[in-house]
Residue, then its C-alpha position, 0 to 999 in steps of 0.5 A: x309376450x311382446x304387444x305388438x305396439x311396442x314393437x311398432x314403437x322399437x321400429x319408429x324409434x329405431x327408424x328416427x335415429x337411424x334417419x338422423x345419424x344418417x344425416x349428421x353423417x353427411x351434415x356439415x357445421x357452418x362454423x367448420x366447414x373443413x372438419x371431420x366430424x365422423x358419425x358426429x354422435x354427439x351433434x345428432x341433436x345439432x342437425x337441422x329440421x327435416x320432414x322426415x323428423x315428422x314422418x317418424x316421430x308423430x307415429x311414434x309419439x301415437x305408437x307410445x301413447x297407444x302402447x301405454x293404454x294397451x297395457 
């Protein structure tokens, strides 16, 4: 059986990730402007701060915590 915390966590995670693909997407380096970089994967951790970094990850740093103790 699956608590329901976790799955709350799975959807923060999944909504965090999926927010910073999608703009690294259209995220351009400054030091190439010109380049394609595609889904640019590997820059995930290079995009800048954004307000929706905060607005999936605080509930997902509460959804862990909560899930640990709900065990």
């Amino acid at each position: 059986m699956v608590d329901a915390w976790w799955v709350a966590v799975a959807v923060y995670a999944l909504l965090l990730v999926g927010q910073r693909l999608w703009r690294a997407r259209s995220w351009v380096p400054p030091e190439w402007p010109e380049a394609d970089y595609g889904w640019k994967v590997t820059h995930l951790f290079w995009v800048p701060f954004h307000v929706l970094d905060v607005v999936f990850g605080v509930p997902l740093v509460f959804a862990v915590i909560i899930a640990f103790f709900a065990i």
